[in-house]
C-alpha positions, 0 to 999 in steps of 0.5 A: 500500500501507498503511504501518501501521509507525508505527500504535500500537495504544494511540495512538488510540481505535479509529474505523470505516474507510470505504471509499469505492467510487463512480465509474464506473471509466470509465477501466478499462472500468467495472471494479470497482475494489475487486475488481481484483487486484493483487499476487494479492489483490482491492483490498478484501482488502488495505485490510482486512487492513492496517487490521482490527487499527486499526479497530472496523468496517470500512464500504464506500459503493458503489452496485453488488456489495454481495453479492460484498463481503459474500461475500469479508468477512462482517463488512463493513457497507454504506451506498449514497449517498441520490443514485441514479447516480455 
């Protein structure tokens, strides 16, 4: 979890937050891992809402699942990796 406590908001200038999804999750059968819930809520809901107020534009660098990102948050803006594969 994201300790936001000690965050002002007028301390920094607000930057993009990238969210760096690759890998095969060979671990956990191939699952996205961004889509797991935990604590009831997918991974990708809880980083947003902790860190939206911080930040200007919240990006996710994935290969896969960019629709189902795009329908949990429609203001998420996306980038694949120039290399094909993991």
């Amino acid at each position: 979890m994201v300790n936001t406590a000690n965050i002002t908001t007028n301390a920094l200038p607000k930057t993009d937050l990238v969210i760096l999804a690759g890998g095969q999750a060979s671990r956990i059968q191939g699952q996205n891992k961004l889509l797991m819930h935990f604590d009831e809520k997918n991974q990708l809901l809880k980083i947003i809402d902790a860190l939206v107020d911080h930040v200007q534009q919240v990006w996710v660098n994935s290969h896969r699942d960019l629709d189902l990102y795009s329908s949990l948050n429609t203001e998420l803006k996306f980038f694949k990796d120039d290399e094909a594969g993991f």
